[in-house]
Backbone as CSV, one residue per row, in Angstrom:
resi,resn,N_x,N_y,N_z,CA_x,CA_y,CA_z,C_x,C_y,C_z
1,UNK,11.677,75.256,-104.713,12.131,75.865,-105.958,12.584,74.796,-106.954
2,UNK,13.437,73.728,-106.039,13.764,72.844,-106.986,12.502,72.137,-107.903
3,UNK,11.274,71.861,-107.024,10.529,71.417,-107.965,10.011,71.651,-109.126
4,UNK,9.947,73.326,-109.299,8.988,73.958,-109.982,10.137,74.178,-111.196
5,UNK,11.362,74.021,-110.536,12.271,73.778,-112.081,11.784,72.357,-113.004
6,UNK,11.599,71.236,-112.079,12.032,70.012,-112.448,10.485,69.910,-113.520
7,UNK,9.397,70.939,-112.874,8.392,71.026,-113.602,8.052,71.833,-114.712
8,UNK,9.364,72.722,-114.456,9.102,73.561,-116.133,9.913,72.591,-117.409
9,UNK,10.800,71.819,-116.390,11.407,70.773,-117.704,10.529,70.068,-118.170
10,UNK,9.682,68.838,-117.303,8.506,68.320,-117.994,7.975,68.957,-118.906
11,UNK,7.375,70.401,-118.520,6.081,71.032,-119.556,6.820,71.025,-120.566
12,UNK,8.390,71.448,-120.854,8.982,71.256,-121.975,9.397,70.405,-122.778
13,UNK,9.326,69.362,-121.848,9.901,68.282,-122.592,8.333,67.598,-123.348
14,UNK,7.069,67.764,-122.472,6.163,67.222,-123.145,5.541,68.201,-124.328
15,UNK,5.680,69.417,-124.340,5.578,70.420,-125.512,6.223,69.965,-126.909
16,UNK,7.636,69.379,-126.392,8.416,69.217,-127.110,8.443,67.516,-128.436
17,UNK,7.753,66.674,-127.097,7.396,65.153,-127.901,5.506,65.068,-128.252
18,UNK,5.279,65.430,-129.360,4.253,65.659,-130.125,3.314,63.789,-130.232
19,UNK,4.306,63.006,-130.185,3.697,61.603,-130.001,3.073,61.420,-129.049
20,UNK,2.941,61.491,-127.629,3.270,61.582,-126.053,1.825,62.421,-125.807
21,UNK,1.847,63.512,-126.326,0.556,64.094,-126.247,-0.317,63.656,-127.185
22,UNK,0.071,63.259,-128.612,-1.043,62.546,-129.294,-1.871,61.578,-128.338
23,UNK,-0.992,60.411,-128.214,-1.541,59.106,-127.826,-1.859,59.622,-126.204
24,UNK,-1.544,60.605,-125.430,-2.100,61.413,-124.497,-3.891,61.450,-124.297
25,UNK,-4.053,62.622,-125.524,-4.659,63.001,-125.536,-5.407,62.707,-126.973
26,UNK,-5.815,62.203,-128.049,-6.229,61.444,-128.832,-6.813,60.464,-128.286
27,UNK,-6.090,59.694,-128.418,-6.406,57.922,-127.879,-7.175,57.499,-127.100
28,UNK,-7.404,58.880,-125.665,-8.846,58.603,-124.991,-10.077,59.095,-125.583
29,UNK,-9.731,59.673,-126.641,-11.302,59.971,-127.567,-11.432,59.236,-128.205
30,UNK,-10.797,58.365,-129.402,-10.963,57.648,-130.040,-11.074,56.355,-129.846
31,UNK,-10.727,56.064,-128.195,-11.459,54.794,-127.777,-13.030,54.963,-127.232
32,UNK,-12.912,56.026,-126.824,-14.522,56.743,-126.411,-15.662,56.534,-127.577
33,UNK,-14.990,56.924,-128.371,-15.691,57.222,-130.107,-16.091,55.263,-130.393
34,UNK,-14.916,54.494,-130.179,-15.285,52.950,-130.715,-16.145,52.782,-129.675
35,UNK,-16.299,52.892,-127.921,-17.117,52.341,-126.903,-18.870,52.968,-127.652
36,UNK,-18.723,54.059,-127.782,-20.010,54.714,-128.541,-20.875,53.310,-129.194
37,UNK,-19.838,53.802,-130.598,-20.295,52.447,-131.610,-20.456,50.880,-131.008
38,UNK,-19.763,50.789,-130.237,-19.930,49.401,-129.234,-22.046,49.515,-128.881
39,UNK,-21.636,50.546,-127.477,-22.955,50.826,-127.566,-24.279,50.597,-128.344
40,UNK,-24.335,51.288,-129.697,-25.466,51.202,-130.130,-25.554,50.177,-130.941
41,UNK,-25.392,49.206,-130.929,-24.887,48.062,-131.264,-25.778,47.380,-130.403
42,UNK,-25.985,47.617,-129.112,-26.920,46.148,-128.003,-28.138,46.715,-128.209
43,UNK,-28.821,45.746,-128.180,-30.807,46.163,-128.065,-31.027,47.137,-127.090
44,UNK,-32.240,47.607,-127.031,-32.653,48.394,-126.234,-33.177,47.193,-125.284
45,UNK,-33.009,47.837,-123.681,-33.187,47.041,-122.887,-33.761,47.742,-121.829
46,UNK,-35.205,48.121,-121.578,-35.876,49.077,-120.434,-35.028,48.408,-118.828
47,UNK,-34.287,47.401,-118.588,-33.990,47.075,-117.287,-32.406,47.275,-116.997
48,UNK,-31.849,47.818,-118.206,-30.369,48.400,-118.376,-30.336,49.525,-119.145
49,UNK,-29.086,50.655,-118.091,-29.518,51.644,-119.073,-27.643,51.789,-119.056
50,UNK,-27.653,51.302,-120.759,-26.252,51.095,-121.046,-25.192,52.674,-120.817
51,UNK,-25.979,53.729,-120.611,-25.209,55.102,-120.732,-24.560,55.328,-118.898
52,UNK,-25.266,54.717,-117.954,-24.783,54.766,-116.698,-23.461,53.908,-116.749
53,UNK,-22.875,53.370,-117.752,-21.504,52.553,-117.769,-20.387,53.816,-118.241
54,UNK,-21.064,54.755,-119.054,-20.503,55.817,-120.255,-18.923,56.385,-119.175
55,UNK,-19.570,56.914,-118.290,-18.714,58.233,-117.376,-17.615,57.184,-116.455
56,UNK,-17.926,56.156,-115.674,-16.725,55.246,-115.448,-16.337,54.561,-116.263
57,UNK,-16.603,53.658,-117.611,-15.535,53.458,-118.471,-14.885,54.232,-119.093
58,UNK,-15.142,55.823,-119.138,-14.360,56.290,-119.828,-13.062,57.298,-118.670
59,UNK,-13.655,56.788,-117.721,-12.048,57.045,-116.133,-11.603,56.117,-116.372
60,UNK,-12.045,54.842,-116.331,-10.898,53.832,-116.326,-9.987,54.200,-117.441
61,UNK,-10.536,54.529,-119.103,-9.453,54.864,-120.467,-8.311,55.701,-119.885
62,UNK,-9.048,56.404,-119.143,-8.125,57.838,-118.481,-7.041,57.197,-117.464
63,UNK,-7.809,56.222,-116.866,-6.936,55.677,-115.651,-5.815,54.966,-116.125
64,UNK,-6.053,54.199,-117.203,-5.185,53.131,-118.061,-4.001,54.085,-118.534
65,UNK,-4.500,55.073,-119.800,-3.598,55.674,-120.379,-2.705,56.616,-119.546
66,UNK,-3.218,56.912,-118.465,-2.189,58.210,-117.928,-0.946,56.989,-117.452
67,UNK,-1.729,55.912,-116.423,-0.431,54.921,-115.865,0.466,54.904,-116.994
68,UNK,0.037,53.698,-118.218,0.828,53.340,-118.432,2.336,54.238,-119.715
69,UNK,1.263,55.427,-120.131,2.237,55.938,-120.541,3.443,56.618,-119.559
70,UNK,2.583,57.261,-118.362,3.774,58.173,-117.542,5.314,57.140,-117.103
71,UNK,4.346,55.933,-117.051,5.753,54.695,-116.311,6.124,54.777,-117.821
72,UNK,5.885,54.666,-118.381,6.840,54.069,-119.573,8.032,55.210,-119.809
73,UNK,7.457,56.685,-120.156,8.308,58.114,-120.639,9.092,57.932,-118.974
74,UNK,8.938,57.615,-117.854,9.951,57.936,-116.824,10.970,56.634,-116.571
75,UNK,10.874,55.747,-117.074,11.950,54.474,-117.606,12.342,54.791,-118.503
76,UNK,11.882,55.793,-119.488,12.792,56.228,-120.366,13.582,57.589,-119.953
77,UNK,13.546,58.233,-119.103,13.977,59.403,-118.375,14.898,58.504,-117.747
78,UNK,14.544,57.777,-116.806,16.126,56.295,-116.315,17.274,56.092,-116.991
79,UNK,16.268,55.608,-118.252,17.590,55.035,-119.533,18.789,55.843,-119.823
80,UNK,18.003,56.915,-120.024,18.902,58.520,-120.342,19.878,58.625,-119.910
81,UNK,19.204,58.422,-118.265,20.492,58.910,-117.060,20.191,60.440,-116.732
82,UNK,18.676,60.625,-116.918,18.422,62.397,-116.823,18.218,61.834,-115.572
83,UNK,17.579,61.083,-114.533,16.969,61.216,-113.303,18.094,60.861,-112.261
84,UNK,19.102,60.310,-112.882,20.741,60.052,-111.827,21.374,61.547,-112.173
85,UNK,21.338,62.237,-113.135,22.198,63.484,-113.781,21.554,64.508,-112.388
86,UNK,20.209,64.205,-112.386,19.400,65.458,-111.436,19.658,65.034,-109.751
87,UNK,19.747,63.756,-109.409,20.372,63.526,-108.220,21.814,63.651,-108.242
88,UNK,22.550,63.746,-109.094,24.040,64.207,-108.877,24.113,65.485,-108.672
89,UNK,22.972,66.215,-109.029,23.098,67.465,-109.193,22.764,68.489,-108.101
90,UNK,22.489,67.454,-106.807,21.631,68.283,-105.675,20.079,68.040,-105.569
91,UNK,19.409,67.186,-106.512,17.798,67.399,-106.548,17.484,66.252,-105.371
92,UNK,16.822,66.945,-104.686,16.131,65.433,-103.576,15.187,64.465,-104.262
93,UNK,14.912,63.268,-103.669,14.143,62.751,-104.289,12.879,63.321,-104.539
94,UNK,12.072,63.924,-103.092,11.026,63.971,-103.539,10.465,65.267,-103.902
95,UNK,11.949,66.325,-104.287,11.389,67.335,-105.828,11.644,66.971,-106.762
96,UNK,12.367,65.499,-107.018,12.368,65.435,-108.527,10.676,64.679,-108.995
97,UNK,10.145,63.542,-107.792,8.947,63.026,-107.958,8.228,64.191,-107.977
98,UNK,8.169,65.041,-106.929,6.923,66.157,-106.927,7.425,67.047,-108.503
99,UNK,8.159,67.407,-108.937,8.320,67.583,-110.483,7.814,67.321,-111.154
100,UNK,8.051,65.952,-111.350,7.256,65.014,-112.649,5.804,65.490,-112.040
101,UNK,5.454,65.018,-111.022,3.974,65.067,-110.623,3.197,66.356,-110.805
102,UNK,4.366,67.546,-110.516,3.482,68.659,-111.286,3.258,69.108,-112.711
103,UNK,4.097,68.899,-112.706,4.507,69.021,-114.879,3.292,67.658,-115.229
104,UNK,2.988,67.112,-114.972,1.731,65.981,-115.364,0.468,66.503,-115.424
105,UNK,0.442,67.462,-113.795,-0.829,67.916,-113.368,-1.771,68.932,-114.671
106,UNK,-1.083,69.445,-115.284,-1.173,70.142,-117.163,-2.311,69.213,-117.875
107,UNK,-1.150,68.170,-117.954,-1.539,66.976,-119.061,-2.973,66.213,-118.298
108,UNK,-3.321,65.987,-117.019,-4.344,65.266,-116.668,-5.593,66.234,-116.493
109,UNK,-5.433,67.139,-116.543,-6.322,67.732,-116.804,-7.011,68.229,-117.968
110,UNK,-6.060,68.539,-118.912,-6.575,68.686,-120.505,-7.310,67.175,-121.053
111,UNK,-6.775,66.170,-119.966,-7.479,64.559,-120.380,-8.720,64.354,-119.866
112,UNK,-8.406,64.903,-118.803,-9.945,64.875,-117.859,-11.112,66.050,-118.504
113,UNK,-11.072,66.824,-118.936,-11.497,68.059,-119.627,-12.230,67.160,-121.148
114,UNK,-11.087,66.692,-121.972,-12.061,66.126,-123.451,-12.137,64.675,-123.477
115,UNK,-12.031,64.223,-122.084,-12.658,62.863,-122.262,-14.154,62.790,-121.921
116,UNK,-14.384,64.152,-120.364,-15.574,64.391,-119.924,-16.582,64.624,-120.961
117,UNK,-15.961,65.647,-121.544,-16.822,66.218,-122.672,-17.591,65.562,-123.700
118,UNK,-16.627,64.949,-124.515,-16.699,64.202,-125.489,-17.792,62.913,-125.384
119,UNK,-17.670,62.441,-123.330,-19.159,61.726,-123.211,-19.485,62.402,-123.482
120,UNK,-19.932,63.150,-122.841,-21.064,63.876,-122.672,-22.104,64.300,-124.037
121,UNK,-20.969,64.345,-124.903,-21.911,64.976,-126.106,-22.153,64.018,-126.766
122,UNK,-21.184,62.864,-126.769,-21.444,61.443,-127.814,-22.799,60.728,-127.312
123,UNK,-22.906,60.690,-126.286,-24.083,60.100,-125.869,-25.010,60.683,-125.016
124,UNK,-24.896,61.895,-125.632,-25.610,62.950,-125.375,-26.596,62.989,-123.605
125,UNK,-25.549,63.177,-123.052,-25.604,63.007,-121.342,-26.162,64.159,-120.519
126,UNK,-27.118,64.856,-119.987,-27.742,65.469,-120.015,-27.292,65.472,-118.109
127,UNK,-26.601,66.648,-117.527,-26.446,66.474,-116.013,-26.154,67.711,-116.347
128,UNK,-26.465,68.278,-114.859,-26.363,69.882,-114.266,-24.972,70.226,-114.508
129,UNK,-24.794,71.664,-114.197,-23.191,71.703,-114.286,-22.480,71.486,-113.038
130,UNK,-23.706,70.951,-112.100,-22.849,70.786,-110.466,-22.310,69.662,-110.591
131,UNK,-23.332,68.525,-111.682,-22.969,67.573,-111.492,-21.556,67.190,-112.684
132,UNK,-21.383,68.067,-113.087,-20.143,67.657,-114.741,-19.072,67.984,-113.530
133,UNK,-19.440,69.394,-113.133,-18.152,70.324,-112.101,-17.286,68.774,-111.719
134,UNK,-18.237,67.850,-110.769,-17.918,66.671,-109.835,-17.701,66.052,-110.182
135,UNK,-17.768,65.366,-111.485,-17.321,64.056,-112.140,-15.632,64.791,-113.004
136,UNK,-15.756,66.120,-113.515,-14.526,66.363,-113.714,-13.606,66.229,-112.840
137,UNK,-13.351,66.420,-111.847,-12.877,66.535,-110.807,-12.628,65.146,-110.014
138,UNK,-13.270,64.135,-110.212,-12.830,62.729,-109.879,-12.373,62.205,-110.955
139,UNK,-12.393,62.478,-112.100,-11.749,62.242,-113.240,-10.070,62.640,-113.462
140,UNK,-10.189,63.885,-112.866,-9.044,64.585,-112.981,-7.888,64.021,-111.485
141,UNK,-8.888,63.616,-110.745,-7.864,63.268,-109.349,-7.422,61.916,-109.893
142,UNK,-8.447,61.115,-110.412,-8.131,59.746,-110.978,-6.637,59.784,-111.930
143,UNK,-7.006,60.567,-112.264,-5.923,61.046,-113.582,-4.525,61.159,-112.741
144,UNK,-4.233,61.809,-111.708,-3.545,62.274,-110.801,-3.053,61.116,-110.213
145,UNK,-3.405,60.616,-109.815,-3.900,59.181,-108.984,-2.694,58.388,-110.095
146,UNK,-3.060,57.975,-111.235,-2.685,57.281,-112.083,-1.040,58.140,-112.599
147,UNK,-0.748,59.379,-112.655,0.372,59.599,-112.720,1.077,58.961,-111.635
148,UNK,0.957,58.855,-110.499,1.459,59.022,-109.412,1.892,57.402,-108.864
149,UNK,0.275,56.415,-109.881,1.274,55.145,-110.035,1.892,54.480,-111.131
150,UNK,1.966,55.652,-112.063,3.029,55.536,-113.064,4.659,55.265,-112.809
151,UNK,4.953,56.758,-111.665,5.672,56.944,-111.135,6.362,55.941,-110.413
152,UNK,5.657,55.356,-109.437,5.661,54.810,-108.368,6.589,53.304,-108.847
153,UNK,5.584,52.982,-110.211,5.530,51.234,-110.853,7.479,51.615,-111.796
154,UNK,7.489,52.936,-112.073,8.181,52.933,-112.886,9.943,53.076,-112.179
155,UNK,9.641,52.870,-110.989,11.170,52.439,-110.034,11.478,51.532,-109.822
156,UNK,10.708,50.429,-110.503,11.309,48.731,-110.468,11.561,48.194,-111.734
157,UNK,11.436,49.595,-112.914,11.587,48.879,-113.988,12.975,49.367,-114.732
158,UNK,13.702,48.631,-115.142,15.051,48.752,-116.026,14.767,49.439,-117.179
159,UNK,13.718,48.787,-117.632,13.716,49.083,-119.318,11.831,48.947,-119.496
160,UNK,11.330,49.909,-121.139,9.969,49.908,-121.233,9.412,48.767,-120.951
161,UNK,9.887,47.108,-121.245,9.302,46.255,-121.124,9.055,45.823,-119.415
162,UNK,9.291,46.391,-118.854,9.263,45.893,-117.542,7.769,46.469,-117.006
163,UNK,7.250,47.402,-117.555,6.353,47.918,-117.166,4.823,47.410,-117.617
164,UNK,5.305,46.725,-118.529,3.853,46.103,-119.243,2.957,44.686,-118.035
165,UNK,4.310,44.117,-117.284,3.876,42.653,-116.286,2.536,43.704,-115.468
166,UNK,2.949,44.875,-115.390,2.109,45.870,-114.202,0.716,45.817,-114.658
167,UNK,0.620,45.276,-115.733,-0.809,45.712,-116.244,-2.218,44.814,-115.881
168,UNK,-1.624,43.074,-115.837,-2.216,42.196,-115.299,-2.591,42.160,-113.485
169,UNK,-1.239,42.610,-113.320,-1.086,43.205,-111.433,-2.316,44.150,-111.554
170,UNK,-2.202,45.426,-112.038,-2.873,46.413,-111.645,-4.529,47.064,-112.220
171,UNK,-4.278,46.622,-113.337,-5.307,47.775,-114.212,-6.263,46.436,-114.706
172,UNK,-5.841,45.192,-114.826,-6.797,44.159,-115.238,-7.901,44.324,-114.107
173,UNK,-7.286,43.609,-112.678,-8.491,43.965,-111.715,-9.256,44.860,-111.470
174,UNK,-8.597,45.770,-111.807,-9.646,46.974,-111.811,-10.867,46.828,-112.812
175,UNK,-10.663,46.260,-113.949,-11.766,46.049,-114.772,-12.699,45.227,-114.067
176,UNK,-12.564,44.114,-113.390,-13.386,43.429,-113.003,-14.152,43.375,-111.848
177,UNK,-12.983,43.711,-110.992,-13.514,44.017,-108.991,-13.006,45.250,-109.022
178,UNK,-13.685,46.328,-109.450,-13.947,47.645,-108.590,-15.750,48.241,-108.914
179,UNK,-16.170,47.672,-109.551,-17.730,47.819,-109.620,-18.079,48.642,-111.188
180,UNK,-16.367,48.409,-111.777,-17.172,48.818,-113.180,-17.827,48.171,-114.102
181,UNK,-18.036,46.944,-114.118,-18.362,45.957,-114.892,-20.159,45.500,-113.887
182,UNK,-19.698,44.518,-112.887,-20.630,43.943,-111.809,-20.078,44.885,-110.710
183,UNK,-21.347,44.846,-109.757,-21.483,45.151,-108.313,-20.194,44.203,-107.707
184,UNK,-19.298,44.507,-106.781,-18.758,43.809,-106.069,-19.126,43.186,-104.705
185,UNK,-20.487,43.195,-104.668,-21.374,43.002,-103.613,-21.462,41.608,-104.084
186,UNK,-21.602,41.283,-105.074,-21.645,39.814,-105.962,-20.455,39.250,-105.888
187,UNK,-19.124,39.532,-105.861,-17.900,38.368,-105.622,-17.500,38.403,-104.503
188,UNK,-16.632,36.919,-104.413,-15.908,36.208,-103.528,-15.455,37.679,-102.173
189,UNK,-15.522,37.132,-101.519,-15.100,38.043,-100.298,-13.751,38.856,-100.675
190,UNK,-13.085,37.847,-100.954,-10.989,38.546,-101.376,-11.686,38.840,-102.699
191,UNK,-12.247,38.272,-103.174,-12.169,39.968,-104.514,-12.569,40.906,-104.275
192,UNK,-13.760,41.160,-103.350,-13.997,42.339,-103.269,-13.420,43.041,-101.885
193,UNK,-12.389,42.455,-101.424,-11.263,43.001,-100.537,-9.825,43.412,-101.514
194,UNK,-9.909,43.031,-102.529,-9.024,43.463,-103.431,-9.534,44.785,-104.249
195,UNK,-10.499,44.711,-104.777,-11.211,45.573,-105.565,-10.924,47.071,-104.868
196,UNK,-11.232,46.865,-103.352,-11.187,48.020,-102.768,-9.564,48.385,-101.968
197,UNK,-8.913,47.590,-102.812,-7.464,48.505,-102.729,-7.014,49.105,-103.685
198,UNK,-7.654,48.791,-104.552,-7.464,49.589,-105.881,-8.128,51.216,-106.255
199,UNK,-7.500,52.006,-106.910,-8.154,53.455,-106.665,-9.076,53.841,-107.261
200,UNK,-9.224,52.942,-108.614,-10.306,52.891,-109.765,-11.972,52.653,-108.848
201,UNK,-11.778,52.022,-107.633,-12.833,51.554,-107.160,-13.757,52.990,-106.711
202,UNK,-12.745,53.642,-105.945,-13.508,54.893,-105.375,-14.053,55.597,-106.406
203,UNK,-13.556,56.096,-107.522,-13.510,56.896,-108.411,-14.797,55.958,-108.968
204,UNK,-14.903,55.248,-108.963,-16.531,54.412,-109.590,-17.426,54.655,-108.558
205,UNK,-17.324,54.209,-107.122,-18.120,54.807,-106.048,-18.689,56.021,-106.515
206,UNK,-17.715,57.120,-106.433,-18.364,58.557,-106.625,-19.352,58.824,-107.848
207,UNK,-18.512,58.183,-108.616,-19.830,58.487,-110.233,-20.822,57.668,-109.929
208,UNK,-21.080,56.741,-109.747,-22.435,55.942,-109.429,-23.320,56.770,-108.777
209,UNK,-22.648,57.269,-107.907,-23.277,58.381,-106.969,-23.797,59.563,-107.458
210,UNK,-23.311,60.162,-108.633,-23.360,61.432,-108.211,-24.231,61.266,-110.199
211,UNK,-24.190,60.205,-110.630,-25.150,60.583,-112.172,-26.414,60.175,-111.402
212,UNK,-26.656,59.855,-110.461,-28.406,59.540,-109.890,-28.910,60.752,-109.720
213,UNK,-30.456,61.197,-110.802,-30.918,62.004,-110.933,-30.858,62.937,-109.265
214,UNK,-30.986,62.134,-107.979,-30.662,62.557,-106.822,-29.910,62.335,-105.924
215,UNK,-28.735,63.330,-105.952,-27.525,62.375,-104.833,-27.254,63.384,-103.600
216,UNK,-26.471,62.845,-102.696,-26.060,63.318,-102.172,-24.689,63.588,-101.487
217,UNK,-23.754,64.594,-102.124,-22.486,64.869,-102.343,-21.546,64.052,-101.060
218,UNK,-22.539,64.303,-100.237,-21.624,63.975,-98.367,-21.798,62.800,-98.652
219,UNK,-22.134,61.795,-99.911,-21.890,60.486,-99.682,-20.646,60.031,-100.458
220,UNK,-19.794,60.790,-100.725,-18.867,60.757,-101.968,-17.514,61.214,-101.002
221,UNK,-17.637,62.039,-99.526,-16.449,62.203,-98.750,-15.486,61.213,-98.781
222,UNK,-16.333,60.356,-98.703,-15.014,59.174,-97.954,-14.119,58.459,-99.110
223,UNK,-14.961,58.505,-99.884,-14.338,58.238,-101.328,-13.500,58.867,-101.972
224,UNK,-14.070,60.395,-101.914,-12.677,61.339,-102.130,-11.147,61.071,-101.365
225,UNK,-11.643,60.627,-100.049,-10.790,60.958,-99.370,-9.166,59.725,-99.837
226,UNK,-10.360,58.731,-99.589,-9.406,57.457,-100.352,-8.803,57.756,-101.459
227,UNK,-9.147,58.547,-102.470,-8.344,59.057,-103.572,-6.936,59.732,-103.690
228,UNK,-7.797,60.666,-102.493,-6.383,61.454,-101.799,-5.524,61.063,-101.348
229,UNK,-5.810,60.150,-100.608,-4.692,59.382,-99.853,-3.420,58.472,-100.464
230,UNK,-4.444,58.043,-101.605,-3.604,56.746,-102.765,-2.739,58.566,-103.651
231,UNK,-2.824,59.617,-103.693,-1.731,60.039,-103.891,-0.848,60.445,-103.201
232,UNK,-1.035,60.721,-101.848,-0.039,60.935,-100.927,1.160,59.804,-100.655
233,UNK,0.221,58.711,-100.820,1.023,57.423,-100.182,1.663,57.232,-101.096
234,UNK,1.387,57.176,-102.735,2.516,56.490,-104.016,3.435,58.032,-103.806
235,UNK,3.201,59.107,-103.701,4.066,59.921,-103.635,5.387,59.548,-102.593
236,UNK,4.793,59.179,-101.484,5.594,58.785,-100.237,6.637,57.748,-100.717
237,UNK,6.062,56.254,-101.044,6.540,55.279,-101.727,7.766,55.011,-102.619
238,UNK,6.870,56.119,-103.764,7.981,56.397,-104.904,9.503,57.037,-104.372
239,UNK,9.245,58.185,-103.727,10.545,58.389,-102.834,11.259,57.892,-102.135
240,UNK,11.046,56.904,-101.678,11.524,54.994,-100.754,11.963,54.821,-101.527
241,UNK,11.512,54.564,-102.959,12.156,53.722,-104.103,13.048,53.721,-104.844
242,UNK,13.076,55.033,-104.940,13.634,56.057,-106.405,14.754,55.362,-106.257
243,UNK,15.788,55.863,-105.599,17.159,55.553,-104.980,17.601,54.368,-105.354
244,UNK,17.006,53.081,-104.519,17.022,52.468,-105.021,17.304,51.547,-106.530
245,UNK,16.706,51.940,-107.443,16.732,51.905,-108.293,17.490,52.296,-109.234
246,UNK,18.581,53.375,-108.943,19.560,54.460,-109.637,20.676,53.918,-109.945
C-alpha cells in the first residue's frame, strides 16, 4: 500500500513540474528529428544501410535521458529532505524505491511510445506490427532499466552535480562497446567484456535481431532476460544504499 501512495505522489509531482516532462518527453524527438537530418546528409551507400542504426540510437536517447534526468529530480527529492521525511515516517526502503519506480513506469512508456513512432515515420520504417509490438517493448524495459539506474546512481550523490561524473562511467561506454556504433566482435577482449555489463548492450542485441526482414523471437530470450535482471538487481542495490546515504 505504501508504495502505491509513494506512486500517486510521483504522478503528481511529475503532472505538476511541466519542465521535467518537457525535456522528458520533447527532447527525445527533437534529437531524433537532428539524427534524421544527420542522416540524409551521408551518400548513399548500397553496402550500409544507414536506417538499421535508426531504432537503437534512438534507445540509447531514451536510455540517456530517462538515467540522467530521474538521478538528477531524486537528488533533488534528497535535498528537500522529502526521502528522510518518508523514512521518518514509517516508509521502508524498498516502497519508497518501488514508488519512484512505479510513478516512472507512466513516464517511460509515453517515451517509449513517441520515440518509437516518430522513427518510424521520420524515416519512414516499414515493419509488421509484431515487429513495432517488440521493439516497443525493449524500448520501454530499456526505459525501465534506466529509471532504475537513475535511482540506483542517485544514492551516492549529495547534490545535482554529483551525478554528471556517472556519465563517462556509464552511458559513454555504452556508445562505443555495446554494438551500437561497431560490432563488439571487433574490440579488445575487456571491452567487449565490459560492453556486456552494460544493459544498453542487450537492448541492441534484440533490435538487431528482430528489424531482420527474418528473425527469430527465441533468439532475443536471453537478452530479455538480462534486461530483467539489471532491474531486479539495481532495485535490490538501490535499497542497500538508500540508507546509507540519508
Amino acid at each position: 500500500m505504501n508504495t502505491f501512495i509513494i506512486a500517486g505522489r510521483v504522478l503528481s509531482q511529475l503532472k505538476g513540474d511541466k519542465r521535467f516532462l518537457v525535456l522528458s518527453i520533447i527532447a527525445p524527438l527533437i534529437i531524433i528529428y537532428f539524427l534524421k537530418l544527420l542522416f540524409d546528409t551521408f551518400p548513399a551507400n548500397p553496402f550500409v544501410s544507414y536506417t538499421s542504426f535508426t531504432i537503437p540510437i534512438s534507445a540509447f536517447i531514451v536510455h540517456f535521458l530517462s538515467f540522467i534526468l530521474c538521478a538528477i529530480l531524486l537528488v533533488q527529492e534528497r535535498t528537500r529532505g522529502t526521502l528522510e521525511r518518508m523514512m521518518i515516517g514509517g516508509f521502508s526502503k524498498m516502497s519508497i524505491i518501488g514508488g519512484y519506480t512505479l510513478g516512472y513506469f507512466g513516464l517511460a512508456t509515453v517515451q517509449a511510445i513517441a520515440v518509437l513512432f516518430e522513427s518510424i515515420w521520420l524515416f519512414e520504417l516499414d515493419y509488421e506490427t509484431k515487429t513495432v509490438v517488440i521493439l516497443f517493448i525493449v524500448i520501454w524495459l530499456l526505459a525501465i532499466v534506466s529509471v532504475m539506474l537513475g535511482i540506483f546512481v542517485s544514492t551516492f550523490a549529495k547534490h545535482e552535480g554529483h551525478v554528471f561524473p556517472f556519465i563517462p562511467l556509464i552511458i559513454l561506454p555504452s556508445v562505443f562497446l555495446t554494438g551500437l556504433i561497431v560490432d563488439p566482435a571487433g574490440l579488445p577482449k575487456w571491452a567487449e567484456i565490459i560492453g556486456k555489463c552494460l544493459p544498453l548492450h542487450y537492448a541492441v542485441n534484440i533490435i538487431h535481431e528482430i528489424i531482420k526482414p527474418e528473425y527469430d523471437v527465441s533468439a532475443t530470450y536471453a537478452d530479455f532476460g538480462f534486461l530483467l535482471g539489471y532491474v531486479f538487481a539495481l532495485l535490490f542495490l538501490a535499497s542497500l544504499t538508500l540508507k546509507e546515504t540519508e
